[in-house]
N, C-alpha and C positions, 0 to 999 in steps of 0.2 A: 219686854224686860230682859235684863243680862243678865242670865245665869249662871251659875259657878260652873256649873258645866261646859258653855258656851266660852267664858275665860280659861281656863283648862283649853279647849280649842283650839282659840283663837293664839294663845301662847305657844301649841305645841306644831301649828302652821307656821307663826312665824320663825320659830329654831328651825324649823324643817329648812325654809325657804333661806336663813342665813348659811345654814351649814351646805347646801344645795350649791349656794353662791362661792361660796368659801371652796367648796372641790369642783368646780367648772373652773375658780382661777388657777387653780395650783393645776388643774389638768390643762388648761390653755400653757403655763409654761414651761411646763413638761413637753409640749407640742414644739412651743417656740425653740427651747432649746434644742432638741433635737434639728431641727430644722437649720439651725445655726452654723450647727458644728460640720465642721469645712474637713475635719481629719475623720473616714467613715470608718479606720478603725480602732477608732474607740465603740465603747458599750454603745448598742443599738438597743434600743425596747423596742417590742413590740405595741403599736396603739392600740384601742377600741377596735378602729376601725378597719385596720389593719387583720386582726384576729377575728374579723368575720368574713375575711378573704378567702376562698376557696386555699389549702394547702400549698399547692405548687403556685398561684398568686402569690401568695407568701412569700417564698423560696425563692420568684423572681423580684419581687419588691426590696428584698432587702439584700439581694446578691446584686442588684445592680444599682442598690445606695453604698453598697461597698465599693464599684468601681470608680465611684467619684471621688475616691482619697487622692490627696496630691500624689503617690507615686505612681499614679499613671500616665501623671503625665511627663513621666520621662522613661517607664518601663511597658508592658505589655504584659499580659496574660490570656492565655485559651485555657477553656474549662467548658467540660461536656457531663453532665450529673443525667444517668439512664436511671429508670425505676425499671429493676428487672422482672419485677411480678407484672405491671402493668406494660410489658416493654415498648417502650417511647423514652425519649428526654423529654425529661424535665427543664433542662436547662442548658443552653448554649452560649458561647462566649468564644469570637477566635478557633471556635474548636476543631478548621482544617489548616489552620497557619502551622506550617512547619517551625517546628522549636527542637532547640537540643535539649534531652528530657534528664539530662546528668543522673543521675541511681535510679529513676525509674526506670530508663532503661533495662534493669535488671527484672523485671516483672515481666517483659518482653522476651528475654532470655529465658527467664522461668518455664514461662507458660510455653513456650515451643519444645522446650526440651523434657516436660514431661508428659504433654500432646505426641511428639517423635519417640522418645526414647521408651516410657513408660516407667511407671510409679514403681516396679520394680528395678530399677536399671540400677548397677553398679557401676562405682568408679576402680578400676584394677590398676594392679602393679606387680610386675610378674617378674621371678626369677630363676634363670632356665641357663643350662649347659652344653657343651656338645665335647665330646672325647670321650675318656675313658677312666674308669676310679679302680685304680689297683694297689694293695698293700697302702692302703690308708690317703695313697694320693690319684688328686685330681689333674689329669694330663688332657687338657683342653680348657677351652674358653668357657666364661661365665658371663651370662649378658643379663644387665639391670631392665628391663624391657619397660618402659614411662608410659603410662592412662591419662597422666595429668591429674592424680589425685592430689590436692591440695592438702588433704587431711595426713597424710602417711608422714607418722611420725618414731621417734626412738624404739618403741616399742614393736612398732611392726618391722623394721631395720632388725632387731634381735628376733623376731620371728625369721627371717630369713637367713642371719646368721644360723639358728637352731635347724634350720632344713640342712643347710650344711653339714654339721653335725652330724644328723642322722644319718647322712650317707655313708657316718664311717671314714669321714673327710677330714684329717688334718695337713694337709698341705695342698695349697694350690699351686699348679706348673702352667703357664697357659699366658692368656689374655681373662683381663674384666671389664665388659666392655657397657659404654651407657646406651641404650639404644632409645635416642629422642624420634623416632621417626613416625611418630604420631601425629606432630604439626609442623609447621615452619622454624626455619632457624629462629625464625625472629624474637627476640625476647622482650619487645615490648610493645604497644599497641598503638596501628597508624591512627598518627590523629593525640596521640598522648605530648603532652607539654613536660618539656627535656627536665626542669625544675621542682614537678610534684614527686610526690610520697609514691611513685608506680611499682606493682607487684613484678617477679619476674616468670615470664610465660616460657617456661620451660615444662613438658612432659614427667621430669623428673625430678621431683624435689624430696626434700627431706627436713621436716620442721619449717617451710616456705623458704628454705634455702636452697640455691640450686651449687650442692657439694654432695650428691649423692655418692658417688663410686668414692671417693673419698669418704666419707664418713664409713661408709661398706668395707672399706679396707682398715679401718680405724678399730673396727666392730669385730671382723674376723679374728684381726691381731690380739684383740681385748679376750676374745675367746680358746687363743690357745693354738689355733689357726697359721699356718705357716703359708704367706702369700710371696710366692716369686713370681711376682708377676705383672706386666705392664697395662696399665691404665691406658684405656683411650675412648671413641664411637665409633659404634658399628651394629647392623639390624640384625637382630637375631634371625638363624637362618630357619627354616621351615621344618625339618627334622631335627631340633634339639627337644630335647629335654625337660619339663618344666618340675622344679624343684619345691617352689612354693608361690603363693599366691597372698594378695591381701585385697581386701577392696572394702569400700565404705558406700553408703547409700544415698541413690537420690537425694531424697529425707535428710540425710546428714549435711550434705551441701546447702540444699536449699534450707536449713533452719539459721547455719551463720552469714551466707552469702545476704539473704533478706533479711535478720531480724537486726543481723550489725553493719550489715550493707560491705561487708567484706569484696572486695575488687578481685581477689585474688581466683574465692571459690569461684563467684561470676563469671570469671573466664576462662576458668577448667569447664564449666557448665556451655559454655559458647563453643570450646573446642569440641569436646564430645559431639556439638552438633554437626561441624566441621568434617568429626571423623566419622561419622556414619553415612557422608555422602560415599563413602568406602575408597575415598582418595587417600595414599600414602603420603605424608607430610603434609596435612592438608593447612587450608588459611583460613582466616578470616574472613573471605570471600564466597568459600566453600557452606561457615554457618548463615551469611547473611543469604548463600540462597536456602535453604532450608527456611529459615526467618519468612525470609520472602513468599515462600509457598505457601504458611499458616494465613500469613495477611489475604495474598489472594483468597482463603480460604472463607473469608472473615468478612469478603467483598470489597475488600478495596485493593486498589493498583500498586502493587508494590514498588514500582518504579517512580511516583512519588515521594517515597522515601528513601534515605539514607542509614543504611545498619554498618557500622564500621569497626564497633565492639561491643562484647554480653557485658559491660559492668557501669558504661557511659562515663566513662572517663575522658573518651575521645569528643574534641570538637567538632569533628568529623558527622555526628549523627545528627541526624534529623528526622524527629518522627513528629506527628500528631496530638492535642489532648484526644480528637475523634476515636487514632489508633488504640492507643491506649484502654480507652473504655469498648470499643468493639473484640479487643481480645480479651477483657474483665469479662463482659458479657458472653462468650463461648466459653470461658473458666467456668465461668457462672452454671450453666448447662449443661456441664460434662464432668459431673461426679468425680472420673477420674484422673480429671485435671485439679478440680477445686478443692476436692481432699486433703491433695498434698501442698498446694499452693496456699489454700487463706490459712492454716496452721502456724505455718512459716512468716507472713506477714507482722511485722512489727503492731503491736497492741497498744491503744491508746493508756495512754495515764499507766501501764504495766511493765511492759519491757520494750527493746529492741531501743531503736533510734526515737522511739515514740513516748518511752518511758515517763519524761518530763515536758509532757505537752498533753492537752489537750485532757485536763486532768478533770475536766466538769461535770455535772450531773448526768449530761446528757452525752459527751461520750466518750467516756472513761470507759473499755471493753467493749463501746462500740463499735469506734473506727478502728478497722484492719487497713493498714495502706503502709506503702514503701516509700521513703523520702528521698527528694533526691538533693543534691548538693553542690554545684562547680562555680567559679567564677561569675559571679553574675547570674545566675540560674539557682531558682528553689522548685521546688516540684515535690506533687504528693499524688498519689494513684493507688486507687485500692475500692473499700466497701466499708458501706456503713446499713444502717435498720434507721427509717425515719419513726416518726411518732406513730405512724400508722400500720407499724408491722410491716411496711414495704421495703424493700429490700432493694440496696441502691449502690450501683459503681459507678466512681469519679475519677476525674483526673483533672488537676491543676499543673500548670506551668506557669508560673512568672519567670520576665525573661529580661533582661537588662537593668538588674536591680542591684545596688550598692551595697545594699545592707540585706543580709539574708534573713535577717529578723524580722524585716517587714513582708518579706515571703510568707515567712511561715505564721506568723501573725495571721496576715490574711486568708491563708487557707484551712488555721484552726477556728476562723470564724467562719469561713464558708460550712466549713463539716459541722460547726454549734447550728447553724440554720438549718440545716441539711435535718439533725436529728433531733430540734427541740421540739415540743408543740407549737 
């Protein structure tokens, strides 16, 4: 006999079994579509089956559905993803093909120069005399002595006016002399194309202008200051005098150099490297070996690669995604490297060049990375936290790409894989 129970039952098996049927179909074309879709950066889900993939399964299953987007097949990318707690990659791609890394480059620069120089180091700008100060006047030369500070601006120009002053100084008889002999004549960086926005590499600037002794003479006269006196270059000599001083920090360069990708501080930060090989007028050549000694340092051959300037404006450079994340990964290890370095890094979805990207759940204040930008080249290199608490540097280079937006597209979806569940 059928009982009302038995009906009850047998009704609520078969709702079970419709509604069963009904989310197997719609989950089949959830499958199929994805499967479909020919452009891989669009929205990827994750499946069922997918999500019972070991993590880093994961990580490679859906970094290498994103390389089947059509702009591969006219462009390239290297990309190296380390898990530093667990240290191994995770993920490879291209990642010893020499590429020019356009603004990552600057991470490169970073990291050598507060590895060399150290997280206390100063940028200086000195101002020093030689002769004699009698009845008010100065009878001798005044030399602007150039560090390459990039930051040295109005304010510290009237600091130096004001050391004047103090000496009791209102008239100058003599020379004023700029003394660039901190790096090369050169004022702009081999490898730089004649038609971009390039900073000018002079020792001696003043608001990133290179009119120092001029503005100085502008400054003196503003203060009352009587200057007879002829403008020109020349090194200060070894028994003058130093008058005043300014200097700004590590820390200070590297917050606008990385977070706004400024070209300028970048290659005040590359010459510094330059001048501590303790060569007078030194080059470009002088930081790239400095450069070069961190990488041997790091295990790989520096003669491999091409260092040609700290801000990658040059087409000239060629480095690695490998290099890249094996110098993350010694930052990573060295307290007081990392300290001053990931601070500095542009912050996802917050500020810097990152401000308006990558603004998701998952890493909004998570990714720390420096972007890079030239001709055909997008690049991002930096640090993220997976789902797992691990703790992880990448580096992407796409390289022969038309639109820089499908650069960076694809690399704010590699970083959503990188740190979703």
């Amino acid at each position: 006999m059928i009982t009302h129970y038995n009906i009850i039952t047998r009704a609520t098996l078969i709702i079970c079994l419709i509604f069963a049927a009904s989310f197997n179909a719609h989950a089949q074309e959830d499958i199929s579509d994805d499967e479909v879709v020919t452009d891989s950066l669009l929205t990827d889900t994750l499946t069922t089956s997918q999500h019972a993939l070991p993590w880093t399964e994961q990580v490679r299953t859906h970094i290498n559905r994103l390389l089947g987007s059509e702009m591969f097949r006219t462009s390239q990318v290297g990309i190296m993803v380390y898990d530093l707690d667990a240290d191994s990659a995770i993920y490879t791609h291209n990642e010893c093909q020499l590429m020019r890394p356009a603004s990552t480059m600057k991470v490169i620069t970073a990291i050598t120069a507060i590895d060399k120089l150290g997280g206390s180091y100063r940028f200086k700008t000195e101002l020093c005399y030689t002769g004699e100060v009698s009845n008010g006047t100065l009878n001798g030369n005044v030399y602007c002595v150039g560090g390459f500070d990039p930051r040295f601006n109005i304010d510290d120009m009237r600091a130096f006016v004001e050391g004047i002053r103090k000496m009791g100084v209102d008239t100058i008889r003599g020379n004023i002399y700029a003394d660039k002999t901190m790096k090369s004549a050169d004022t702009l960086g081999n490898g730089w194309c004649w038609d971009d926005d390039n900073p000018i590499l002079s020792p001696l600037l003043i608001s990133r202008r290179n009119v120092f002794v001029k503005r100085f003479v502008d400054e003196l006269r503003e203060a009352g200051i009587v200057v007879e006196a002829t403008l020109g270059e020349a090194r200060k000599p070894d028994d003058a005098y130093c008058i005043a001083n300014r200097f700004h920090s590590i820390d200070q360069i590297l917050m606008r150099m990385l977070k706004e990708s400024d070209n300028l501080y970048a290659e005040s930060m590359f010459y510094q490297l330059a001048a501590s090989t303790g060569n007078r007028r030194s080059t470009a050549k002088d930081a790239a070996t400095v450069i070069g000694r961190l990488i041997s340092k790091v295990g790989l051959d520096p003669r491999r690669y091409k260092i040609a300037d700290g801000s990658g404006l040059s087409l000239y450079n060629y480095v690695s995604a490998e290099l890249e994340v094996r110098l993350l990964r010694y930052t990573f290890h060295n307290n007081n490297i990392y300290l001053h370095l990931h601070p500095a890094l542009p912050e996802a979805g917050v500020d810097g060049t990152l401000r308006r990207r990558m603004r998701g759940t998952f890493t909004q204040s998570n990714v720390f990375a420096k972007t890079g930008t030239v001709k055909g080249i997008s690049s991002l290199a930096g640090y993220c936290t997976a789902a797992n608490g691990h703790h992880l540097a990448f580096a992407i280079i796409n390289q022969g790409i038309m639109h820089h937006s499908n650069g960076r597209a694809f690399q704010d979806r590699v970083c959503t894989i990188l740190c979703q569940p």
